[in-house]
N, C-alpha and C positions, 0 to 999 in steps of 0.2 A: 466768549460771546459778549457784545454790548450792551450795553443796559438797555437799549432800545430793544433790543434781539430777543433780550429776557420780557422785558413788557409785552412785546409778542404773543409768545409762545405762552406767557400764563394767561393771556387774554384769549388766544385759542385754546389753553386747556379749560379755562372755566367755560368757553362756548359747547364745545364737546361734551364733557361736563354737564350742563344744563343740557344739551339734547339726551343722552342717555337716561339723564332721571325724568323729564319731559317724556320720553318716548314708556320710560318704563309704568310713570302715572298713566299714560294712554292709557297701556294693557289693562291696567287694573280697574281701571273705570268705565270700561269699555261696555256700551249699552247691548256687548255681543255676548254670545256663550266661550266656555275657553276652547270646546271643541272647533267653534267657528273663528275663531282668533288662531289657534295652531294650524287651521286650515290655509288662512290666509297668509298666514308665516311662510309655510311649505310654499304658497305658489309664487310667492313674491320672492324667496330663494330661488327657487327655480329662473323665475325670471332673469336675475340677477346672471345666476351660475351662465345661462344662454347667450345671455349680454358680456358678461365678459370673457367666455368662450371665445366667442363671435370676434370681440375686440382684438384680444391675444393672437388669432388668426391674422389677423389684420394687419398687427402690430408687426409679425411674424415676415410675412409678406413685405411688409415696407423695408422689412433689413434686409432680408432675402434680397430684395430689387437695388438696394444701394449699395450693397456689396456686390453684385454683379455690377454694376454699373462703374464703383469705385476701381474694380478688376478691370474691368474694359480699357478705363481712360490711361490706369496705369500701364498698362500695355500699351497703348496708345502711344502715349509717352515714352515708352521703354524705346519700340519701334522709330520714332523720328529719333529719337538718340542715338540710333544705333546710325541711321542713315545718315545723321550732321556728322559721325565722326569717321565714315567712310569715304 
């Protein structure tokens, strides 16, 4: 890795970094109760879980389609070659 690579990468761990201890003063300061803070945990996982469900589906889909597709042309293909060498 280059030195630049590593500059990076510590510049993103300390961003990361400063969001989790960020995120985790939130929690603790939070003008909520914990039961309404674990509450809001659960449904923003949930959210999450749905969204990238959703996505993976998605994602799923797009290979599905490009591998058929990649299939096709190679036949495709396959076929005019067989008829140039005929």
């Amino acid at each position: 890795m280059t030195q630049e690579g590593r500059q990076v990468a510590k510049a993103a761990a300390l961003i990361a970094g400063g969001a989790v201890i960020g995120a985790g003063l939130g929690l603790l300061f939070a003008p909520q109760s914990g039961a309404e803070t674990r509450r809001q945990i659960r449904h923003y996982a949930k959210k999450a879980q749905v969204q990238a469900t959703r996505l993976s589906r998605e994602v799923k889909t797009g290979v599905t389609r490009a591998i058929e597709t990649s299939k096709s042309l190679v036949a495709k293909q396959e076929d005019r070659a067989a008829v140039h060498a005929a």
